[in-house]
Structure formats: structure tokens, C-alpha cells
LUMFIVEX-295082 format. One record per residue: residue number from 1; residue in three letters; x, y, z of N, C-alpha, C in turn. Coordinates in nm, 3 decimals, always signed. Layout:
<pts>
+-----+---------+---------+---------+---------+---------+---------+---------+---------+---------+---------+
: num : residuo :     n.X :     n.Y :     n.Z :    ca.X :    ca.Y :    ca.Z :     c.X :     c.Y :     c.Z :
+-----+---------+---------+---------+---------+---------+---------+---------+---------+---------+---------+
: NUM :     ala :       X :       Y :       Z :       X :       Y :       Z :       X :       Y :       Z :
...
+-----+---------+---------+---------+---------+---------+---------+---------+---------+---------+---------+
</pts>
This chain:
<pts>
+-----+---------+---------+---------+---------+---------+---------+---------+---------+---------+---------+
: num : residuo :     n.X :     n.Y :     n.Z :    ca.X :    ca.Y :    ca.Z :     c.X :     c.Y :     c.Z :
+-----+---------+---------+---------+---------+---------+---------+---------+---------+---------+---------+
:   1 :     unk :  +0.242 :  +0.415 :  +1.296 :  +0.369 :  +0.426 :  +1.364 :  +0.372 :  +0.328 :  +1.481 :
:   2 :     unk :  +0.510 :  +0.247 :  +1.475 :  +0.482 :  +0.138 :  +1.591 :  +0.559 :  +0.197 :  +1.717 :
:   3 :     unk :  +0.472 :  +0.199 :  +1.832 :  +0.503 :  +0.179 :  +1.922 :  +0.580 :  +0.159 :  +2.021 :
:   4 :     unk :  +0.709 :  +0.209 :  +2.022 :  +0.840 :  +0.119 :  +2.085 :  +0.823 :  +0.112 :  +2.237 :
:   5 :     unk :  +0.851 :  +0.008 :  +2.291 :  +0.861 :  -0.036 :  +2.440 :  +0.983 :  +0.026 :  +2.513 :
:   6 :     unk :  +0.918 :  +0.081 :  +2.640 :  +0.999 :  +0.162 :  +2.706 :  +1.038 :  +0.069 :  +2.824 :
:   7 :     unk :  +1.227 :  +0.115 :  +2.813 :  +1.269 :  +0.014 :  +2.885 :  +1.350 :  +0.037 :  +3.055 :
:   8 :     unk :  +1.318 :  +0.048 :  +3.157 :  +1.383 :  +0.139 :  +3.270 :  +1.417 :  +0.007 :  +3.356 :
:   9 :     unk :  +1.551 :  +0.056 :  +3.431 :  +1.615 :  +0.034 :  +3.576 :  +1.633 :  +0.137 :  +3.615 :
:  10 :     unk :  +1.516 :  +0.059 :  +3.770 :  +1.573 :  +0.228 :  +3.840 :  +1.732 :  +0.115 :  +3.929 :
:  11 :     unk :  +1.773 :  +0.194 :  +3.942 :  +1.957 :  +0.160 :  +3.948 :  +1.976 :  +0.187 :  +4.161 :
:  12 :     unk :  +1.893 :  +0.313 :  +4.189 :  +1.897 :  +0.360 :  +4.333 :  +1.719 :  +0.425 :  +4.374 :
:  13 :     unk :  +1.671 :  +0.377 :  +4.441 :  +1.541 :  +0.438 :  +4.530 :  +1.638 :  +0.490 :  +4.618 :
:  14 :     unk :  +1.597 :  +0.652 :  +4.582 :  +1.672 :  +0.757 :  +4.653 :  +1.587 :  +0.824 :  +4.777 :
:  15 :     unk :  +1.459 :  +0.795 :  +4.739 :  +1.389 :  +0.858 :  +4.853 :  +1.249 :  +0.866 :  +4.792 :
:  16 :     unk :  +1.114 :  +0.870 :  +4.919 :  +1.033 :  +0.864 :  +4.880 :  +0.943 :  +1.045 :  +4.920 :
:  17 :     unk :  +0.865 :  +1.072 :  +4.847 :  +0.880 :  +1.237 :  +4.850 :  +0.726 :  +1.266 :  +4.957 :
:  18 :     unk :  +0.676 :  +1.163 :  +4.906 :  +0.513 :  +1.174 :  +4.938 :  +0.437 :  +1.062 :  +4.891 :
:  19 :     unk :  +0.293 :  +1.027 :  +4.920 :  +0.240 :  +0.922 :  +4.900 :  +0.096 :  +0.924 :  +4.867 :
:  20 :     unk :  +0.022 :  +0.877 :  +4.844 :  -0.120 :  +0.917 :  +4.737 :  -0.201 :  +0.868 :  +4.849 :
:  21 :     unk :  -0.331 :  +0.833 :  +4.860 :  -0.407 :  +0.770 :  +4.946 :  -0.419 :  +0.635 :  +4.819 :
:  22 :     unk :  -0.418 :  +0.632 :  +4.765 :  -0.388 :  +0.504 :  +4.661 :  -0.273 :  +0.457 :  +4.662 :
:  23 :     unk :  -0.173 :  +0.460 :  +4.717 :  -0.058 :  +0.399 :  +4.729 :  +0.074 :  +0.455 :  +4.641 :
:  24 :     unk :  +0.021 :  +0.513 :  +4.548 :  +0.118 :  +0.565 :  +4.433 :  +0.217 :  +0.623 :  +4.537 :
:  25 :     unk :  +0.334 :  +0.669 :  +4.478 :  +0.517 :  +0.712 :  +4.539 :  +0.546 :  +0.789 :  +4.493 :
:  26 :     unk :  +0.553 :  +0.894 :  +4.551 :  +0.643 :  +1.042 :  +4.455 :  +0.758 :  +0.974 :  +4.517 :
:  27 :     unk :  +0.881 :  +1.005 :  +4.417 :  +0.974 :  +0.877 :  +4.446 :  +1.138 :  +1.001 :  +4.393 :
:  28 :     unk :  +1.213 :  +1.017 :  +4.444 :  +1.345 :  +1.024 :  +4.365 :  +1.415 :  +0.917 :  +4.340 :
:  29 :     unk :  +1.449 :  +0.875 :  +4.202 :  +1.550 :  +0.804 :  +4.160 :  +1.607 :  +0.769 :  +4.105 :
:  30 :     unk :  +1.742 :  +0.701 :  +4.064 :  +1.843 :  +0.716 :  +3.980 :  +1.817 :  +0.593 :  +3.898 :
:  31 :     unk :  +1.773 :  +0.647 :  +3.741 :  +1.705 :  +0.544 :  +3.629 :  +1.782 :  +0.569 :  +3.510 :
:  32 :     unk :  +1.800 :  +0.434 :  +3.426 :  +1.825 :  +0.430 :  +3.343 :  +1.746 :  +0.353 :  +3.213 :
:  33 :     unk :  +1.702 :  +0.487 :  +3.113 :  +1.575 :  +0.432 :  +3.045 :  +1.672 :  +0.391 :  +2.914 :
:  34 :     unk :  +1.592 :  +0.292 :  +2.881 :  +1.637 :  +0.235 :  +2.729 :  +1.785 :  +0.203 :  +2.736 :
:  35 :     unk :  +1.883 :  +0.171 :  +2.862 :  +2.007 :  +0.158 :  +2.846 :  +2.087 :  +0.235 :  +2.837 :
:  36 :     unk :  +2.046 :  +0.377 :  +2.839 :  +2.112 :  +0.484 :  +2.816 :  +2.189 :  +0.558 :  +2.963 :
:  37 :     unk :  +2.275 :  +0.635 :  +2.973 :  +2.321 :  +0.667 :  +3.084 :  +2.231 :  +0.663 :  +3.178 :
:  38 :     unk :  +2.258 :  +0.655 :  +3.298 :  +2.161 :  +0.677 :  +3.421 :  +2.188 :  +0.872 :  +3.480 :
:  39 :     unk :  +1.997 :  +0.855 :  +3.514 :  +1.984 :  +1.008 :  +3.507 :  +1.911 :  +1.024 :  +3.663 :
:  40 :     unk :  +1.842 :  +1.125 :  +3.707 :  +1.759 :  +1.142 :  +3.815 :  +1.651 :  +1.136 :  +3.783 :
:  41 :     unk :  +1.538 :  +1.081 :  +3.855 :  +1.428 :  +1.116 :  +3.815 :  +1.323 :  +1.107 :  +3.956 :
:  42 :     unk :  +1.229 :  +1.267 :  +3.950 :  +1.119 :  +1.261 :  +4.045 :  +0.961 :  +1.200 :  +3.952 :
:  43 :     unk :  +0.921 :  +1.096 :  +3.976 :  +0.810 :  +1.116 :  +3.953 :  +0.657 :  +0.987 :  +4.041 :
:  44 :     unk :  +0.580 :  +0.941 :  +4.032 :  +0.529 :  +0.850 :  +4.064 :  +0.470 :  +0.769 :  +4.038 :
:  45 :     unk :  +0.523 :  +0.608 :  +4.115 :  +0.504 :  +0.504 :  +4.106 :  +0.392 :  +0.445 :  +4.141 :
:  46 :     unk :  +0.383 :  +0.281 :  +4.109 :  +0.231 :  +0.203 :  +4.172 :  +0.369 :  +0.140 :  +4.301 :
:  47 :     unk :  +0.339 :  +0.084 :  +4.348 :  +0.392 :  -0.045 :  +4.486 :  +0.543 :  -0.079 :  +4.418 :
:  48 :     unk :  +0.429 :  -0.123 :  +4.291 :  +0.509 :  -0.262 :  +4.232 :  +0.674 :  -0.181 :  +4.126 :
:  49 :     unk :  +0.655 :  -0.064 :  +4.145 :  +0.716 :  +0.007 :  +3.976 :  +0.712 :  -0.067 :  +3.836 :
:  50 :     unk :  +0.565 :  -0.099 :  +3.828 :  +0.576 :  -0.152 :  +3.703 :  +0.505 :  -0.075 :  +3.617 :
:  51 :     unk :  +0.395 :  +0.070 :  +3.712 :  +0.334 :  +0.157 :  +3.652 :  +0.374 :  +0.306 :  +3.698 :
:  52 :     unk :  +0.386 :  +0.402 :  +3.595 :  +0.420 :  +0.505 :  +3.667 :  +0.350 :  +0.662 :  +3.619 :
:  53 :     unk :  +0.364 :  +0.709 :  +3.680 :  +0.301 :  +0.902 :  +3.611 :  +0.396 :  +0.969 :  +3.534 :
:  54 :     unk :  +0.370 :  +1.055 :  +3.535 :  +0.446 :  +1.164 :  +3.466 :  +0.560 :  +1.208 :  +3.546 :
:  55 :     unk :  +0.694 :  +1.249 :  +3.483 :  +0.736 :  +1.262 :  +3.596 :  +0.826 :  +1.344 :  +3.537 :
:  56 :     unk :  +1.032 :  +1.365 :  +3.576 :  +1.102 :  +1.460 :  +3.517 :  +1.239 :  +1.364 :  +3.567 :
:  57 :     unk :  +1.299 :  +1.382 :  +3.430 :  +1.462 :  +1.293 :  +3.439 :  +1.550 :  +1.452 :  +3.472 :
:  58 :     unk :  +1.667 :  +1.417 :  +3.520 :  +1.779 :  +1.535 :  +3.536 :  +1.878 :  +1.478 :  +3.537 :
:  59 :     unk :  +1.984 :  +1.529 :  +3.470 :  +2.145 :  +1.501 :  +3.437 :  +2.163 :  +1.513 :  +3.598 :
:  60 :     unk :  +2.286 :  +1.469 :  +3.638 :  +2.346 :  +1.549 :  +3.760 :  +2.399 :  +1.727 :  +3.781 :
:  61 :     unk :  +2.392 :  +1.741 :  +3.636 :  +2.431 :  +1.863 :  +3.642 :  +2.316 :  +1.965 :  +3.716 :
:  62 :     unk :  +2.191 :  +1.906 :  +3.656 :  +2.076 :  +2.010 :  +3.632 :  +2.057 :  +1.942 :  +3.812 :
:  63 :     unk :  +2.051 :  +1.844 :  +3.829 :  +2.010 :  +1.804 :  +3.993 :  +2.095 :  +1.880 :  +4.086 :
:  64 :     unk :  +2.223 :  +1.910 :  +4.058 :  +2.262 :  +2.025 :  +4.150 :  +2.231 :  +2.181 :  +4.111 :
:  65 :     unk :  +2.200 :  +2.175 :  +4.005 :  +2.145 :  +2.314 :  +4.005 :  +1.994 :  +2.319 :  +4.070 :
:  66 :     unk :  +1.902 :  +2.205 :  +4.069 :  +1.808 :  +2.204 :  +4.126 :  +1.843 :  +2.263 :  +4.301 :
:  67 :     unk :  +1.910 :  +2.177 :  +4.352 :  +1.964 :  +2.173 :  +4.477 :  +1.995 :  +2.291 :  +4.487 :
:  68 :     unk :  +2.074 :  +2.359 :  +4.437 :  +2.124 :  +2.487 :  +4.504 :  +2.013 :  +2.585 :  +4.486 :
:  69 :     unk :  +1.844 :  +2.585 :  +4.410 :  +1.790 :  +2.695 :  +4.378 :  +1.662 :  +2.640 :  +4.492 :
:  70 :     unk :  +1.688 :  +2.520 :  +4.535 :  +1.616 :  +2.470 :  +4.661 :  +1.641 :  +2.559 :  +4.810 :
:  71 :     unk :  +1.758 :  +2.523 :  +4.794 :  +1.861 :  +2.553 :  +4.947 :  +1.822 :  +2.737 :  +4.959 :
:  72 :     unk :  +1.833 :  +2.797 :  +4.846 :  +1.850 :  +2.906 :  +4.854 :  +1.678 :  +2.983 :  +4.877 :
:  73 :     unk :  +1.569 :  +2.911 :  +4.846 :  +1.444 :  +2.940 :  +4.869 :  +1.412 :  +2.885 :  +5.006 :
:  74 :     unk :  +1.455 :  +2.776 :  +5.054 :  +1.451 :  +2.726 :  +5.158 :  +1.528 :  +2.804 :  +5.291 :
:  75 :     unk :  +1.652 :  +2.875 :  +5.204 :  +1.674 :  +3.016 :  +5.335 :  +1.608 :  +3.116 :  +5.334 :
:  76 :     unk :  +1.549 :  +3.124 :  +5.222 :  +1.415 :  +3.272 :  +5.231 :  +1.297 :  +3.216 :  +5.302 :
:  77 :     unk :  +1.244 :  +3.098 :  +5.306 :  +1.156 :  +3.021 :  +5.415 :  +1.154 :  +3.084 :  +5.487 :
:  78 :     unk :  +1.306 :  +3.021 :  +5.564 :  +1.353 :  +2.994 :  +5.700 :  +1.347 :  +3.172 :  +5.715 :
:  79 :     unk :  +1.390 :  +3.248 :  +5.648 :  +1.396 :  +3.413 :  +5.705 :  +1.228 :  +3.439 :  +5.765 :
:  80 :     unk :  +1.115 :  +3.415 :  +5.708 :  +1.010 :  +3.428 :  +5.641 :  +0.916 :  +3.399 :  +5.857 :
:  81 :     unk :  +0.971 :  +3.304 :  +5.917 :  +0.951 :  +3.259 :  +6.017 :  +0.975 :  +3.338 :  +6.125 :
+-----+---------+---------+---------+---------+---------+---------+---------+---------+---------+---------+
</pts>
């Protein structure tokens, strides 16, 4: 089975999340793989983004549902203090 080459623009560096002692980027950002719509994605980079980890794409839909199940743990935090 051959191989197919995976093809990405990231389109927006949305933010960087955290950082490795190796340099790698937990990174949010808005990518579009193989030409296909542009999606969200957290995962991490080398410097260069020419290498990357494992990571997770999200529609906008699912990124605000992320967001709102954030916000809402993030006020049980904040109670928690």
C-alpha cells in the first residue's frame, strides 16, 4: 500500500500552549490538511513546522463546544480557591 503524502497550511498560529525543553510547540492552529476545509488544531511542532506530534483537528463547531466545557471547569477552579 503506497503511502500518500500529507499535505498542511497552517493558515493562523493561534497561540502557543507550552514548550518542551527541546524546543517542540504545543501550538493552537488553524490548518488546512490536504486542501480540504480549514479546521483547528492543538498539537506539537519542531521550530521549523516541518515536523510534528500527535495532535487533534476540530471543526469550529466542536472548538466552541470545547470552549464552553473549558470556561465552565475553569469556574469550578476558580470556586475551588
Amino acid at each position: 500500500m503506497e503511502k500518500k503524502e500529507l499535505k498542511f497550511e497552517i493558515l493562523n498560529e493561534l497561540g502557543i500552549i507550552s514548550e518542551s525543553s527541546k524546543g517542540w510547540k504545543k501550538e493552537l492552529t488553524r490548518i488546512s490538511w490536504n486542501g480540504e476545509e480549514p479546521k483547528y488544531d492543538i498539537r506539537t511542532w519542531d521550530s521549523e513546522h516541518k515536523k510534528m506530534g500527535k495532535g487533534i483537528t476540530l471543526t469550529e463547531k466542536e472548538l466552541r463546544t470545547l470552549k464552553l466545557l473549558i470556561d465552565e471547569e475553569i469556574r469550578i477552579l476558580d470556586e475551588e480557591i
